[in-house]
C-alpha positions in Angstrom: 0.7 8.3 -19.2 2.4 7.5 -15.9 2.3 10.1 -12.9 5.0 10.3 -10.7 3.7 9.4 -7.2 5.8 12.3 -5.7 3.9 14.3 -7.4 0.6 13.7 -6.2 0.8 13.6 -2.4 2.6 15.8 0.5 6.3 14.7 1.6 4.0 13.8 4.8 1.9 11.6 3.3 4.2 10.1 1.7 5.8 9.0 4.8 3.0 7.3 5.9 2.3 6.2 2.7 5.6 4.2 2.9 5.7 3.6 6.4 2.0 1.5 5.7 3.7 -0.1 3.1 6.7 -1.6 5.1 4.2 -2.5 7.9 2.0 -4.8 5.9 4.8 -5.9 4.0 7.1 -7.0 7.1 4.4 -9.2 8.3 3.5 -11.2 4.9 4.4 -13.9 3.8 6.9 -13.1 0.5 6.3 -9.7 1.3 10.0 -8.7 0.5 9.1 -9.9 -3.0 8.4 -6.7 -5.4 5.1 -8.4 -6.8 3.7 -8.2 -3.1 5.1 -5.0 -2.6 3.6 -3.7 -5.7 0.6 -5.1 -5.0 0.0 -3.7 -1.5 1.3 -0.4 -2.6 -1.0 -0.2 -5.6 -4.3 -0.1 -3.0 -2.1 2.3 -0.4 -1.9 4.4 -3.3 -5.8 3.9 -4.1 -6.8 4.6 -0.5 -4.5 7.7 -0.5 -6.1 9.2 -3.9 -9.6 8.8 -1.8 -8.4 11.0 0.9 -7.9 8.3 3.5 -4.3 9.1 4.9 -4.1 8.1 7.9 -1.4 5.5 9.1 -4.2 3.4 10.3 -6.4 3.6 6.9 -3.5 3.3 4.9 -2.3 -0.3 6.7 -5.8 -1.8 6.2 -5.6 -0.9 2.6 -2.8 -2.8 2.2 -3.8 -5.5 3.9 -6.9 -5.9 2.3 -4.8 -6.5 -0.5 -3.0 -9.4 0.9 -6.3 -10.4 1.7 -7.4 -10.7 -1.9 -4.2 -12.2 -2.9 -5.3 -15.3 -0.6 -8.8 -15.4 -1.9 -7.5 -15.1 -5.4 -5.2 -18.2 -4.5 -7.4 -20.9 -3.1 
């Protein structure tokens, strides 16, 4: 079953959900690519669902994903 997104957070947090998103994704490398972007969003969303919303929170979230990514790599 998939849940709409929208439906689970606040037009607010949403905002900052995205705005992390962009953040971590304009400094990686290939992070205009949708796999990145769907990675990093994956443990926004994660973070989010734990009650950790702030802009700050968020942004590490998504880079720790990035983070794994590399690990997973070498």
């Amino acid at each position: 079953m998939i849940v709409m997104i929208e439906e689970q957070f606040d037009s607010r947090t949403l905002a900052i959900m995205n705005a992390a998103l962009d953040r971590v994704c304009d400094r990686a490398p290939r992070g205009e690519e949708h796999v990145t972007r769907r990675r990093v969003a994956k443990y926004i969303i994660r973070c989010a669902w734990n009650g950790k919303t702030t802009l700050p929170e968020l942004t590490e979230a998504g880079e720790h994903a990035l983070t794994r990514v590399a690990a997973a790599a070498k």
